[in-house]
C-alpha positions in Angstrom: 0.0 0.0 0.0 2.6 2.7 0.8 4.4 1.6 -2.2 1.5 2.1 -4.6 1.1 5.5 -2.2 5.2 6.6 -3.1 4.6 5.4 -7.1 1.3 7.1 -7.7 2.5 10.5 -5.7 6.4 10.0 -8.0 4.3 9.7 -11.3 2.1 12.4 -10.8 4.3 15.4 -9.9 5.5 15.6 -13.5 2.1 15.8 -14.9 1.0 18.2 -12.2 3.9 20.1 -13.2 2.9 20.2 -17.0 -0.4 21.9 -16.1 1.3 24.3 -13.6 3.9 25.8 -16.5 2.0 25.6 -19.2 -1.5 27.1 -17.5 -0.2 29.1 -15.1 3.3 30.3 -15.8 4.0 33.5 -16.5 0.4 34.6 -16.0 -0.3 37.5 -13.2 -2.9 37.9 -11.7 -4.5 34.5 -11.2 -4.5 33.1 -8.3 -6.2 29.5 -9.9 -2.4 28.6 -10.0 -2.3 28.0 -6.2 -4.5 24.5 -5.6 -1.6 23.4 -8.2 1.3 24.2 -6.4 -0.3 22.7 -3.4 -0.8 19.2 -5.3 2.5 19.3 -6.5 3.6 20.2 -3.0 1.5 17.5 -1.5 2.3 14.6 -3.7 5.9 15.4 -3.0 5.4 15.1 0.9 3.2 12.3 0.8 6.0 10.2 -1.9 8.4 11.2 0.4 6.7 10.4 3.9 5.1 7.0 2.2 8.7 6.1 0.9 10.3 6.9 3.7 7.9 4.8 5.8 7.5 1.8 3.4 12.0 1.4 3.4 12.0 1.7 7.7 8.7 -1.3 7.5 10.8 -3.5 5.0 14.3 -2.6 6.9 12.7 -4.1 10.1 11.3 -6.7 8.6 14.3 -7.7 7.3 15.5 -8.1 10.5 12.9 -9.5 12.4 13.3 -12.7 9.1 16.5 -12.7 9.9 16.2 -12.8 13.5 14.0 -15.8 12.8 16.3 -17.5 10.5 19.2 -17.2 12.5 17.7 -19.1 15.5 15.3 -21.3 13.6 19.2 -22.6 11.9 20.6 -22.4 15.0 18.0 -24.9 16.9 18.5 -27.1 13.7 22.0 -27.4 13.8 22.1 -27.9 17.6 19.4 -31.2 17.1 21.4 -32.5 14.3 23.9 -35.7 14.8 27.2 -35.0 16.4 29.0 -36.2 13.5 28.1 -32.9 11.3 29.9 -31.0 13.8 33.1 -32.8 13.1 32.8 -32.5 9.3 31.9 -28.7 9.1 34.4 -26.0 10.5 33.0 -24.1 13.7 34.2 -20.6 12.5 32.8 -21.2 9.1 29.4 -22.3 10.7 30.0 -19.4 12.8 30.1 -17.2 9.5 27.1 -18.9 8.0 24.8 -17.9 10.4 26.1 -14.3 11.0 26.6 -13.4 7.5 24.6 -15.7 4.9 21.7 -15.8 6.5 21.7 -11.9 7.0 22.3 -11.5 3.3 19.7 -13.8 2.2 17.0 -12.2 4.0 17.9 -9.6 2.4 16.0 -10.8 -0.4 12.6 -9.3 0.4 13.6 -6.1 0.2 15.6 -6.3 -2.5 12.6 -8.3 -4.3 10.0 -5.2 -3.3 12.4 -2.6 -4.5 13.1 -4.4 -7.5 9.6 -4.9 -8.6 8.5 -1.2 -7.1 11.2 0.2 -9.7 10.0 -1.9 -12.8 6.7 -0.8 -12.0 7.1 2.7 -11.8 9.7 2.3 -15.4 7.1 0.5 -17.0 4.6 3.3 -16.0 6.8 6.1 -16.4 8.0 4.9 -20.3 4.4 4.8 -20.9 3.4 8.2 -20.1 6.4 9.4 -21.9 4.9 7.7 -24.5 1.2 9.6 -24.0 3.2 12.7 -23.7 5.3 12.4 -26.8 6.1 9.4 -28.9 9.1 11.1 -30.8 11.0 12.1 -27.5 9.8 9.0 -25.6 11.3 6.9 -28.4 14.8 8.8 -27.5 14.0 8.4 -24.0 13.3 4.7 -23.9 16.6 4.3 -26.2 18.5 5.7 -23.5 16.8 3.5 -20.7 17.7 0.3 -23.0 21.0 0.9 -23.8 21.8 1.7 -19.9 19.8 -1.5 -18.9 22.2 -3.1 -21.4 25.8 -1.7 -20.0 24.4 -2.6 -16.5 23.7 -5.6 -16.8 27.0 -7.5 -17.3 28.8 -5.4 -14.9 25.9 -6.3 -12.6 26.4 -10.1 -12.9 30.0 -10.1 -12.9 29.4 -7.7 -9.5 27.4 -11.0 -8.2 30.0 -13.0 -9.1 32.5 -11.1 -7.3 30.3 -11.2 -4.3 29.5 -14.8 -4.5 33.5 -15.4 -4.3 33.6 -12.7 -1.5 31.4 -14.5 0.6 33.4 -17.4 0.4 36.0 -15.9 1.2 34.6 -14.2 4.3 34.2 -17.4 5.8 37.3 -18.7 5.5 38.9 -15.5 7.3 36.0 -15.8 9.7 36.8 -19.8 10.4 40.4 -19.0 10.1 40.8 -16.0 12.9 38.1 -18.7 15.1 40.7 -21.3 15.2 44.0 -19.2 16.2 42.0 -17.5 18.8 40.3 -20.5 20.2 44.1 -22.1 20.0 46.2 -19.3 20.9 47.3 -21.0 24.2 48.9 -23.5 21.9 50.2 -20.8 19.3 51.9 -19.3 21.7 53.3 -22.2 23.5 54.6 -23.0 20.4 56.0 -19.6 19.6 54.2 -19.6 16.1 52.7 -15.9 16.6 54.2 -14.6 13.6 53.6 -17.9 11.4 49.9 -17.3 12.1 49.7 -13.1 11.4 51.7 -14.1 8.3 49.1 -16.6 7.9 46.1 -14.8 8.6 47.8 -11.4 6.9 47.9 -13.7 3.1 43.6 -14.5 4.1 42.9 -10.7 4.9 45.5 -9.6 1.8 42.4 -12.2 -0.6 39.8 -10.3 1.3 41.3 -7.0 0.6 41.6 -8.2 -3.1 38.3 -9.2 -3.3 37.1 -6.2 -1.7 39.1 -3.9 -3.9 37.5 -6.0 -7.2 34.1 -5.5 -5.9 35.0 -1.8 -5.3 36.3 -1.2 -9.2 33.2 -2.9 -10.2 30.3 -1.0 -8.5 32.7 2.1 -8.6 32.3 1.6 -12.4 29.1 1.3 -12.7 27.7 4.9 -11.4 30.5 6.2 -14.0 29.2 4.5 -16.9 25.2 5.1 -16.2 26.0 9.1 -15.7 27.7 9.0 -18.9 25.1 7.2 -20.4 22.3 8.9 -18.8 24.0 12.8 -19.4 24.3 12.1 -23.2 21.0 11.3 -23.6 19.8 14.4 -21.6 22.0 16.2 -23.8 20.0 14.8 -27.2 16.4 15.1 -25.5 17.2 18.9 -24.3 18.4 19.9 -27.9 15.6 17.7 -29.7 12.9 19.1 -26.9 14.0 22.8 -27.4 14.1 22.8 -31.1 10.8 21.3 -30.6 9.4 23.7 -28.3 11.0 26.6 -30.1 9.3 25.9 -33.6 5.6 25.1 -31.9 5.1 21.3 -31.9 6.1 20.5 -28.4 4.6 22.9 -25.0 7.2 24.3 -22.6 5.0 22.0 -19.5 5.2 18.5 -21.3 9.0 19.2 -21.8 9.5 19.9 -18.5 7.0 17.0 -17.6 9.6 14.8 -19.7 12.7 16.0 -17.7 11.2 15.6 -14.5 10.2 11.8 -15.8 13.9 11.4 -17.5 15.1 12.6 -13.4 12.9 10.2 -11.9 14.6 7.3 -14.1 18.0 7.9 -13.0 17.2 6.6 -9.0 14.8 4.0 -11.1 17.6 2.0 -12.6 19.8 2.3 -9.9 17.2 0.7 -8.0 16.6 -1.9 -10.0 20.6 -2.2 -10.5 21.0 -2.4 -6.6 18.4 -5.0 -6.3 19.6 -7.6 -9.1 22.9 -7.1 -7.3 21.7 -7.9 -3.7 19.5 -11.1 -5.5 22.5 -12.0 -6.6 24.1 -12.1 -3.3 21.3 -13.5 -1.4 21.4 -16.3 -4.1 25.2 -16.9 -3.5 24.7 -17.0 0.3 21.8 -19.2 0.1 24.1 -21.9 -2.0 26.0 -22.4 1.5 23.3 -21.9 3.1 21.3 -24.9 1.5 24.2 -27.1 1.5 24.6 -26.9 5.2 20.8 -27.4 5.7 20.9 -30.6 3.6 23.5 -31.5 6.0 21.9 -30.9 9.3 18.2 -31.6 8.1 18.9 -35.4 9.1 18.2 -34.5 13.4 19.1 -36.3 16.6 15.2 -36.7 16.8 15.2 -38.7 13.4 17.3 -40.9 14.3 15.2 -42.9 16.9 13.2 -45.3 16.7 9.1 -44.9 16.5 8.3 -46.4 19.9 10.3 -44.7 22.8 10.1 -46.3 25.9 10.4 -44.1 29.4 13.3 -44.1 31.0 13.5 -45.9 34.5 14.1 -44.4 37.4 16.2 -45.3 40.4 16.3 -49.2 40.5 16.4 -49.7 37.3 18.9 -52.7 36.9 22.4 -53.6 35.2 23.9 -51.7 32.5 24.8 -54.7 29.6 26.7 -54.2 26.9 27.3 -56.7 24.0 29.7 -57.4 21.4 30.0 -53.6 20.7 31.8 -52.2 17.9 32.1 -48.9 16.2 33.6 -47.3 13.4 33.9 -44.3 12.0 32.9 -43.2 8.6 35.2 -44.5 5.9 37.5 -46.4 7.9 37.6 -50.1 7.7 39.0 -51.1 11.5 36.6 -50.5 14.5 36.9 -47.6 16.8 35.8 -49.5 19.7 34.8 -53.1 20.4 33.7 -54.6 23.5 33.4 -57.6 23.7 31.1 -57.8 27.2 30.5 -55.6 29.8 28.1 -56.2 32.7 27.7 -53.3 34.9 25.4 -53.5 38.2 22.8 -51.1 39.5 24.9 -48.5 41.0 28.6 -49.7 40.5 31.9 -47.9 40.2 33.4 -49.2 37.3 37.0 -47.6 35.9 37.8 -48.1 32.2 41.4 -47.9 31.4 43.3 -48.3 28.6 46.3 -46.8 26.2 45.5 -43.6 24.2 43.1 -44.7 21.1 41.4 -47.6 22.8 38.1 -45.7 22.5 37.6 -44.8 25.6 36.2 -41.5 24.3 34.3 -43.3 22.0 32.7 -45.6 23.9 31.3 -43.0 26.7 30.1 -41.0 23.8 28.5 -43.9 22.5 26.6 -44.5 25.7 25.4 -40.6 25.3 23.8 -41.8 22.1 26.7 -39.1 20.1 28.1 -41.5 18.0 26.4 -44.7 16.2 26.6 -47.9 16.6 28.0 -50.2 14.2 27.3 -54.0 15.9 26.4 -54.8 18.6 23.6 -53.8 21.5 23.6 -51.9 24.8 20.7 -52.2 27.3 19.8 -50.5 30.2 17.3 -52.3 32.5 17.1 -55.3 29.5 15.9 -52.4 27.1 18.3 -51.3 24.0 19.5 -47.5 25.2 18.1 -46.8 21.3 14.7 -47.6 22.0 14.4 -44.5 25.0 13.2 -41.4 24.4 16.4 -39.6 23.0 16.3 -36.3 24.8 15.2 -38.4 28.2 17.9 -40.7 27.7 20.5 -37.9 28.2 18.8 -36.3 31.3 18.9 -39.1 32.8 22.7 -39.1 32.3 25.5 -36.8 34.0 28.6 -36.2 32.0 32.2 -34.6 32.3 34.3 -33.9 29.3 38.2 -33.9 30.0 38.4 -30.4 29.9 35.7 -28.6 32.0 33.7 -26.9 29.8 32.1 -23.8 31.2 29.9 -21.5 29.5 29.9 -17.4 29.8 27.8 -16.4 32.9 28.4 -16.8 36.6 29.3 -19.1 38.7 26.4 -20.2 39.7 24.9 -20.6 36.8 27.4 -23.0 35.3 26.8 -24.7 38.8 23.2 -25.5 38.0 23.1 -25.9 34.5 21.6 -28.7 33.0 19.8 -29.4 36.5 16.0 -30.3 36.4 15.4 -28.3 39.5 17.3 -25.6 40.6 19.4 -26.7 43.3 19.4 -24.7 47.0 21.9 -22.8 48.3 22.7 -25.5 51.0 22.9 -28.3 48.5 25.1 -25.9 46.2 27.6 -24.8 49.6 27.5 -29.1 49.8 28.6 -29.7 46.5 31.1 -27.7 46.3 32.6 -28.6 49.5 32.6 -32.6 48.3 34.7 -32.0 45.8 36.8 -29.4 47.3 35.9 -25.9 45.4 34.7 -24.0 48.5 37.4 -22.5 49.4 38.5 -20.9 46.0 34.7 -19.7 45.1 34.9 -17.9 48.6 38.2 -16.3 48.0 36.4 -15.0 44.7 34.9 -11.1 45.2 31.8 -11.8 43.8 31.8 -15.6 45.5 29.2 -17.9 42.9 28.1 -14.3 41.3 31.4 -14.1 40.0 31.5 -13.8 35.8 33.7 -15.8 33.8 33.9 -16.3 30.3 33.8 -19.7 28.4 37.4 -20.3 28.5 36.6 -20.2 32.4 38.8 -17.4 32.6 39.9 -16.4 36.6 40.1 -20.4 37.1 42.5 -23.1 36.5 42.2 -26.1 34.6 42.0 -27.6 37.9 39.8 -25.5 39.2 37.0 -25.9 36.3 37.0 -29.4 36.8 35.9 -28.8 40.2 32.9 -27.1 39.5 32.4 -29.5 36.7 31.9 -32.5 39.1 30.1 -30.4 41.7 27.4 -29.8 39.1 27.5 -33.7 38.6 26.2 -34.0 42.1 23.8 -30.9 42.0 22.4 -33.1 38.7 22.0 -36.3 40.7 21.6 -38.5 37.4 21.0 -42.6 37.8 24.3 -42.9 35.4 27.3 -40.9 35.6 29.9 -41.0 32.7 33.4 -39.4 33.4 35.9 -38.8 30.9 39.3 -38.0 32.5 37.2 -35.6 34.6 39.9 -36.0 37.2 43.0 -35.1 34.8 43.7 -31.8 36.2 43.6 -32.9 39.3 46.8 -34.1 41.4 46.3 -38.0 42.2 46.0 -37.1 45.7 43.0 -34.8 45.1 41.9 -37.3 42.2 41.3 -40.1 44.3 39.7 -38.2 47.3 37.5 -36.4 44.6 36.3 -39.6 43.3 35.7 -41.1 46.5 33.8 -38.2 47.4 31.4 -38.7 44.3 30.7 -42.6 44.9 29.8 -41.2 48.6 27.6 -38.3 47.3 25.9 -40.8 44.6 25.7 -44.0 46.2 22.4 -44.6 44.1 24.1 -43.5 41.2 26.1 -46.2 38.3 29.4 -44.3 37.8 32.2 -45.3 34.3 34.8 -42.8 34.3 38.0 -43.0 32.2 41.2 -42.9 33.8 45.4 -43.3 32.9 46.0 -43.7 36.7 46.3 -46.8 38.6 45.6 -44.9 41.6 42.5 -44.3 40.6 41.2 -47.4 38.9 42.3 -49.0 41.9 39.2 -47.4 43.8 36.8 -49.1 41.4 34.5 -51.9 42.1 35.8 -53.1 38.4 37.9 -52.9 35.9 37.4 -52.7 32.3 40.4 -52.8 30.2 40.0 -51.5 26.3 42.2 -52.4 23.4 42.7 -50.7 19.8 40.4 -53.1 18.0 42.4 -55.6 15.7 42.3 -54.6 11.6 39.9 -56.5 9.6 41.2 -59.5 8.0 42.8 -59.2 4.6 41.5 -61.7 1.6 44.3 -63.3 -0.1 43.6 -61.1 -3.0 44.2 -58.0 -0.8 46.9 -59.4 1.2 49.0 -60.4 -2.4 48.1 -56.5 -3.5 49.4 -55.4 0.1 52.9 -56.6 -0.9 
């Protein structure tokens, strides 16, 4: 509506200007001359206000889409399979969302303004045409020969952006992985391999930047010179016209003001093919990664999900497990047979690609199984509810990982119900954090940042296993969660949980005899043999 509004106010002035020059001008003494000017005056304010008013609606819902596409890719990465994590870079997912999805929404606006300005030149050419059919002819030349040096430059502008983009996420995932490594840049003293490294990515993004530059910088060149000759040949045709009788002073001016109006027209239209074109390059990444993640987490169980038991709920039984991972031949992890009782302490040790890892994350239902079955209370961990199968678990990565916030809130994350301020005190006492939260200003309130900056390595794993007793989850999986730790500390820590969780049936993954020595049993992992060769291969191996 506000479009129509700016269009019909934008074609009118010229023909309100026709009537007032040649009606009005240069006669004294009438005073009819004044509703005129206050038409003309009027459709300028209302074009203006309605134009004005139509770009800030489509500007803001531009962002509100974009708001909406942002999380709604977010939430869909998050519930896809762990697995597409590990085959797409974090920095260039990072990019995705921040920077191809903001230029694809930008679509709609570009696809209103685009089809506002073909309106209007449609419109426009066909008034010139009702005005005068010998300078609309010369006008309409003009138009098609501008539409014609436009175009190319236009598409090879979109190509240039396309590669832009691209480009912009590789300096995005680049920078994301020497920050997020920088402890190990530096401990390696490779500072000024990596500016030299990021310096040659910024240098293509410069060049790509400077390409995109000389071609839109072109463009505005080539339409003014396009768009002053052809002024030039409609004001000597018009005046010659005007002078000998054939054509009125008003409709020349009317044609002028039309020939003005053209000028912001196809710059319009110019604009808007050239932020299609981007929105269609970002939405090439864009679709690529949602094929990727459009396979969920929720997909991937089965039909029927069964409830998850509760306390009591019997042995946890796995059988002739193996895994692999994609494209390699020799299993990641194979057990053989594991029984583990309601509410045992079981240690799993084993040399450094074993699958330790592996085999927790398996349990957490991250990582598919190849072979194989394990049940929990004689039902197949794949046939519970998926998202109720891991709140029923409580799990702590090797290195703590803490998210931005407080404290406390990295405390109680994850919990059903939010612990009290006794039960928090408790926890953090069992595993030996009170003390260094109390020495803190701010004590839980204190802020930290995802790195858990202000704490130690030792220190984060702390409050890592004190919110594994705040979670108070029927199984407990521990990977290294103690590694930090001096054995001392480890072993008291651990003791501590079994103490605090007696209900609970704790794995956790250890290097240290001291601490797999606390266990009620031991499981020992192995690398999993290499598949057997057939004699064909085995002759081809040699």
């Amino acid at each position: 509506m506000l479009a129509a509004v700016s269009a019909v106010a934008a074609l009118a002035v010229p023909l309100i200007l026709r009537t007032l020059v040649d009606t009005y001008l240069g006669k004294t003494g009438n005073a009819q001359y004044v509703p005129v000017v206050i038409a003309l005056v009027g459709c300028l304010v209302a074009g203006s206000a309605a134009e004005g008013l139509r770009a800030y609606l489509a500007n803001r819902a531009e962002i509100d889409a974009a708001l909406r596409l942002k999380a709604a890719f977010t939430a869909q990465m998050l519930c896809t399979d762990l697995r597409f994590f590990s085959g797409n870079d974090s920095g260039f997912l990072t990019s995705i969302i921040l920077n191809d999805v903001e230029a694809t929404t930008k679509i709609y606006s570009a696809a209103i303004n685009l089809l506002v300005a073909v309106v209007m030149l449609v419109f426009s050419i066909a008034i010139l045409f009702a005005l005068d059919w010998r300078l609309a002819l010369l006008a309409s030349l003009v138009v098609i020969v501008s539409i014609l040096v436009v175009t190319p430059l236009a598409i090879i502008s979109g190509r240039l952006q396309k590669t832009l983009l691209a480009n912009l996420a590789l300096g995005g995932s680049t920078l994301f992985r020497v920050f997020t490594n920088v402890r190990l840049v530096k401990a390696n003293v490779m500072e000024s391999a990596e500016v030299d490294r990021i310096g040659a990515v910024l240098a293509n993004l410069r060049d790509q930047k400077n390409a995109m530059s000389r071609a839109t910088s072109f463009i505005g060149p080539v339409i003014t010179i396009v768009f002053s000759c052809g002024v030039l040949a409609l004001t000597i045709v018009g005046a010659a016209r005007v002078a000998d009788g054939t054509l009125s002073g008003g409709t020349l001016a009317a044609f002028f003001a039309y020939i003005l109006g053209l000028i912001p027209l196809l710059f319009q239209i110019g604009s808007g093919v050239q932020a299609s074109r981007m929105a269609v390059a970002s939405s090439s990444s864009i679709c690529r990664i949602h094929e990727e993640a459009a396979v969920g987490e929720d997909a991937l169980q089965r039909a029927s999900c069964a409830p998850v038991p509760g306390p009591g709920c019997g042995p946890l039984v796995i059988e002739r497990l193996r895994l692999s991972y994609p494209g390699e031949e020799r299993p990641a992890v194979s057990v053989p047979s594991l029984h583990v009782p309601e509410g045992a302490f079981v240690s799993i040790v084993g040399g450094n690609g074993s699958g330790k890892s592996t085999f927790l994350s398996a349990l957490l239902r991250l990582h598919p199984v190849s072979e194989g079955a394990i049940t929990w209370s004689r039902t197949s961990i794949h046939d519970y509810d998926l998202k109720s199968w891991r709140r029923s678990i409580a799990y702590a990565a090797p290195t703590a990982t803490l998210l931005p916030g407080t404290l406390r809130e990295n405390l109680v994350y994850g919990c059903e119900d939010l612990p009290t301020a006794s039960a928090i005190e408790d926890a953090l006492f069992a595993v030996g954090a009170d003390r260094f939260v109390a020495a803190k200003s701010a004590g839980l309130d204190t802020v930290i940042d995802d790195k858990g900056g202000g704490l130690s390595n030792g220190e984060a794993q702390r409050i890592a296993l004190a919110r594994i007793i705040l979670q108070k989850r029927p199984l407990v999986l521990l990977d290294e969660a103690t590694g930090y730790l001096d054995e001392a500390c480890a072993a008291q820590v651990l003791a501590t949980l079994r103490r605090k969780l007696p209900a609970s049936t704790i794995l956790y993954t250890t290097h240290r005899s001291s601490e797999a020595a606390l266990a009620d049993k031991v499981h020992t992992m192995e690398r999993a043999p290499a598949p057997a060769l057939n004699p064909a291969e085995r002759s081809e191996a040699r």
